[in-house]
N, C-alpha and C positions, 0 to 999 in steps of 0.2 A: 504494500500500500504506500501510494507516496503521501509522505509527510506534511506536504505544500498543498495537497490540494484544497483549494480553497472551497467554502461552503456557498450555492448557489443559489439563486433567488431564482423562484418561477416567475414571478413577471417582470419582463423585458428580457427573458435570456432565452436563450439558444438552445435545445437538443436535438439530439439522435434516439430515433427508437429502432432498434434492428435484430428482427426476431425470426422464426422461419413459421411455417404454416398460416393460414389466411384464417382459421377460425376467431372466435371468438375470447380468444386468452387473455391473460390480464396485460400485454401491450396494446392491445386497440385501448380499452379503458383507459391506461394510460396515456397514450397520444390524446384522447379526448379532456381527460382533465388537466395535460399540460396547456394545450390549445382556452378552455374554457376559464383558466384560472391566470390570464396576463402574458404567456409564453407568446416573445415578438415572433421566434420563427421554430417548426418542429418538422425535422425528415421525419418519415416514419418508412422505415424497410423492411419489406416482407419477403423472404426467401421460399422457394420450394420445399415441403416437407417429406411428401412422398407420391408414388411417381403415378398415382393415379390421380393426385390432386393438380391445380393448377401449376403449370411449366414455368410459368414468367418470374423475374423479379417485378417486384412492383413497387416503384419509389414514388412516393407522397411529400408534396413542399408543399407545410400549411406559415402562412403569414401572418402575424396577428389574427392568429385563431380562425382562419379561411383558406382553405384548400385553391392556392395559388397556380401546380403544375402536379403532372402526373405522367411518370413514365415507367414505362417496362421492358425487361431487357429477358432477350430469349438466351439461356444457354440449355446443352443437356442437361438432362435431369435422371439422372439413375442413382437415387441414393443408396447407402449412405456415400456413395465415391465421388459426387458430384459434388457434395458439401462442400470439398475446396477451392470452389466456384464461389460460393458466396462471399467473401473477403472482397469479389475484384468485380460484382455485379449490384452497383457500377464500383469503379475503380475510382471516380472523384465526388464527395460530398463536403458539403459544405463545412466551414469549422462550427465548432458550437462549445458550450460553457457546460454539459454533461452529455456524456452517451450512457444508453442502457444497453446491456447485451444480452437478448435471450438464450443465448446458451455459448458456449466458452468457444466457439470457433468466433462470434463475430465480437462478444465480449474481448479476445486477442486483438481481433483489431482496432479496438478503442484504446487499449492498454498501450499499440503499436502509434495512436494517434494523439495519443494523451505525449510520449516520448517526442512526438514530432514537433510541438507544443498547438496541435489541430484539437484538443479537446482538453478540458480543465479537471473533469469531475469523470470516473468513470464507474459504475455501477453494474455486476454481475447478476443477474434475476434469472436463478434458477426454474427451469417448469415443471422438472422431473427430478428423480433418481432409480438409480438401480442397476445395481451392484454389478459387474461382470457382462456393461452394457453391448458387448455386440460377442459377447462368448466367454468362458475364462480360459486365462491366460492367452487370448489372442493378440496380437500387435496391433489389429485395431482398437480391442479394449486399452492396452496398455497407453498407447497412445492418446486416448481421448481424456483417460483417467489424470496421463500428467498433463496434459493443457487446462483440465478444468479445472487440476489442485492449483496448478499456474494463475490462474484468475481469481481461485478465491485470499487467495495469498495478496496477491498485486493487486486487486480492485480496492476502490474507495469504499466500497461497501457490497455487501451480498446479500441476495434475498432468497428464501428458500420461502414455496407454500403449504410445508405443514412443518410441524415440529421433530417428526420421524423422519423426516428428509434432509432436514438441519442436522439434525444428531448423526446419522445413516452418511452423509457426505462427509462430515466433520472426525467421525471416527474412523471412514474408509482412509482418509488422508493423512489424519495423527495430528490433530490439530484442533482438538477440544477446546482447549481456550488461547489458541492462536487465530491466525488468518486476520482481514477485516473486520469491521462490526457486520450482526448478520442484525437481517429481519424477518420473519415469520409473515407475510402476506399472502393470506388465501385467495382461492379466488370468490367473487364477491359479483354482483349483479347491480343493476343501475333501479334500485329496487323502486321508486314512483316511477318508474317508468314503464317497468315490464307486465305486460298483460298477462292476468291471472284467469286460474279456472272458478269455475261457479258451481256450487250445487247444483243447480242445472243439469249441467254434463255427468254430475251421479245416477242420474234418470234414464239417460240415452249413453252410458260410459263406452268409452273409448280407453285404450291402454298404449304408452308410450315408451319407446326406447330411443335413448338418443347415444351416439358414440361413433367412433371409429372401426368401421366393421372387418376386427382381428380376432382371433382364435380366444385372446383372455378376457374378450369382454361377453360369455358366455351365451354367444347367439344361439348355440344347439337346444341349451337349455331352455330357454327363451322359445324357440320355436313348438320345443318339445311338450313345454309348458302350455302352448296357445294350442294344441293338436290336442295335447288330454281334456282342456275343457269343451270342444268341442265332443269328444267322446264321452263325455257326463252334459251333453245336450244344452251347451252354453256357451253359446258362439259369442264372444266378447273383440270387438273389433281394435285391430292396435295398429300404431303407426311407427314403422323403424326409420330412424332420421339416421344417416353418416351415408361416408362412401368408405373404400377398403378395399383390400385384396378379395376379400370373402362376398362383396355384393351379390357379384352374380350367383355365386353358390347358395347364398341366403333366399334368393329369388326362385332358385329353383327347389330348394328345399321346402318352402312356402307350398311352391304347384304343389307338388309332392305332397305332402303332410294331408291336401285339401283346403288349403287356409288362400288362396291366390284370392278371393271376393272379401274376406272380412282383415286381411292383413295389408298395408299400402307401404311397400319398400320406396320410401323418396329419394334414394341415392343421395349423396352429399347439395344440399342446400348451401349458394351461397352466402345469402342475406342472412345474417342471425337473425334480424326481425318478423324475418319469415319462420324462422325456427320457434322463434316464443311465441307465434301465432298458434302452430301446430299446437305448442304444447298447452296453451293457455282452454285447446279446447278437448283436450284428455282428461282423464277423471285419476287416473294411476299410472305410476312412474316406475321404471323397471331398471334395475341395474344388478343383474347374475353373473356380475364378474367371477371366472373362473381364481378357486384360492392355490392356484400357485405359490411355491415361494419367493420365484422370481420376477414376481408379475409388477409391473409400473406403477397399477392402484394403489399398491400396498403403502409405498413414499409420497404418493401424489395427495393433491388434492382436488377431483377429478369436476373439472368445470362444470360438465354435464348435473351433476347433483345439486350446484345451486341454482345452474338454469331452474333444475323442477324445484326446487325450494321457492325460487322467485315468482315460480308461476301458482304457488299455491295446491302442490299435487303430494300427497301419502305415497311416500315412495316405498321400496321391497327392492331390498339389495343384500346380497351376501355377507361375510365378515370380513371385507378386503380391505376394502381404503382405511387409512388411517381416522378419519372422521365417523365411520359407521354406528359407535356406542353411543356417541353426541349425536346423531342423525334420529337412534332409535329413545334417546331420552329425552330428550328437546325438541325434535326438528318432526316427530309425527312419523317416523319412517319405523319398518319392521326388519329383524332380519333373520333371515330364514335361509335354510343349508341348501347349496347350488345343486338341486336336482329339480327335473320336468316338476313333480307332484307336488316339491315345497311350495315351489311357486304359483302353481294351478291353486293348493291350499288357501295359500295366503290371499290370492287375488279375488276369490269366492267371499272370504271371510270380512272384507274389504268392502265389495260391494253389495255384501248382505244386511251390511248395517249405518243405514243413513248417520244417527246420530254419530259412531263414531268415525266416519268420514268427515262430517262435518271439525270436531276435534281436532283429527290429524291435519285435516286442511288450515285450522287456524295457527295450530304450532309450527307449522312449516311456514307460512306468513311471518309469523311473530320471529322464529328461528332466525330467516333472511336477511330478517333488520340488521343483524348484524354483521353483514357483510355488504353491505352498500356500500358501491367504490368509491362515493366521494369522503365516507370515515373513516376505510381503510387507508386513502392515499394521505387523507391531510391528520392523521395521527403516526402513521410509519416512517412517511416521506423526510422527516425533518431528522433522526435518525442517521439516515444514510449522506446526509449534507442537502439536503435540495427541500427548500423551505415557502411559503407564499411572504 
């Protein structure tokens, strides 16, 4: 960490935001409340994450809080090989008084730019963790492992979004009470703003999956689960929101099962506002992450659950993610063991009982409040040097 770096004011100054994938994670939220809170100018850089999602870079020049210019830059995309693409797309940005770096290839490059004297403040904001990321003992694991100990060492500051992730990164590297100052920031939803469900929708219910359609976000179960209630004569309709390697497989396992009329695969959804539409008109929220030990959930804090926190939906998710006990004591959520029938169980027992639907749907409102981005940023943010 360097010593000099000085502590940055939001309004009238400069960043960089550069992060990889176009979802909805906590860099757009942040580009929106540096832009809404006095910030004169903000890049905001989104890189490729994976290779079925969108190919481009895609650079953002906002001006005094107004989207100024917009470019995109095509290179391949075969990740993870192609990542060392991202450093040089594009190869010139502007200077600025903090970069954030979503993850420690482009965080290097703030660190490379901070040296140059092209940036003042540089900030590491972890998304993930997990252990033995691309194999263990491979040279690509070994390699990512020391560039990112590299960054949380050398950054102004570090952010990790759960507490198991903090701890999990910090002990993988040896560095318990070394490195930067960290911060714990989950992620969090734009909560008066996001459209909620209604008892209503308990009448005519609908069932909701949102995520990355991969092997550990337990789509089989899921599927498995919406084929046994139909075999107990209770066709309950659901909608699976992500894109993935698995789409097509999930769509044809759908025909299969007999579910192709009451299941609607939307493939990956650009607009998130589109997203908290869907969900805002579901009744139950689903997340049968498979319990691996090596699985992402487990360090994360998986966006997708406070979407449905935000929209007001009783979620049913496994024992993965690190927030699941808080989900099921506070937040209205149940958890139940990653098989078809848990969750066939639970989704019956759920929809058999207005009054306590209604409950879970207030707890998971109430729950939300807490993670509304603009308390999250303007209680953390001062912390890591970057202040209103």
């Amino acid at each position: 960490m360097s010593a000099e770096s000085p502590v940055v004011d939001i309004p009238g100054g400069s960043f960089v935001v550069a992060t990889s994938g176009f979802a909805d994670g906590p860099a757009q939220p942040l580009v929106r409340y540096l832009n809404e809170h006095g910030a004169s100018q903000v890049t905001a850089v989104a890189h490729p994450l994976v290779s079925e999602g969108p190919a481009e870079h895609r650079i953002q020049y906002f001006v005094d809080g107004q989207l100024d210019n917009e470019r995109r830059c095509r290179r391949p995309n075969l990740p993870p090989f192609t990542f060392a693409l991202d450093p040089i797309s594009p190869v010139f940005l502007p200077r600025s008084d903090a970069w954030f770096g979503f993850n420690c290839l482009v965080t290097a490059q703030g660190l490379a730019r901070r040296r140059l004297h092209r940036t003042r403040r540089v900030v590491h904001w972890n998304v993930d963790f997990v252990p033995n990321r691309f194999g263990p003992n491979s040279a690509m694991t070994k390699t990512y492992e020391w560039l990112d100990r590299l960054c949380c060492v050398r950054a102004d500051g570090r952010v990790e979004l759960s507490e198991a992730a903090r701890r999990g990164r910090s002990e993988l590297y040896g560095f318990e009470s070394a490195g930067c100052p960290v911060e714990v920031i989950p992620m969090g939803t734009w909560q008066n703003e996001t459209p909620k469900t209604s008892v209503d929708n308990f009448d005519s219910p609908r069932l909701v999956f949102l995520g990355h359609l991969v092997e550990r976000m337990g789509l089989d179960t899921l599927i498995d689960a919406l084929h046994l209630l139909t075999q107990r004569g209770r066709v309950v309709p659901c909608d699976i929101i992500g894109g993935g390697p698995l789409l097509e497989d999930v769509r044809a396992r759908c025909v299969a099962a007999g579910l192709a009329e009451s299941v609607t695969v939307h493939g990956f959804v650009a607009e998130f506002a589109d997203v908290e539409q869907i969900l805002s008109r579901a009744a139950v929220a689903l997340a049968p992450y498979e319990p691996s030990a090596d699985t992402f959930s487990r360090y994360a804090d998986p966006g997708k659950l406070k979407a449905y926190l935000g929209a007001g939906l009783p979620i049913i998710l496994t024992d993965v993610p690190p927030n699941a006990a808080d989900l099921r004591l506070r937040g209205g959520g149940s958890i139940v063991e990653a098989t078809p029938q848990a969750f066939a169980d639970e989704i019956e027992r759920v929809l058999d009982d207005r009054e306590q639907w209604r409950q879970r749907h207030r707890s998971a409102l109430d729950y939300a409040r807490l993670f509304d981005w603009e308390t999250l940023f303007e209680t953390s943010l001062p912390a890591l040097g970057i202040r209103l």
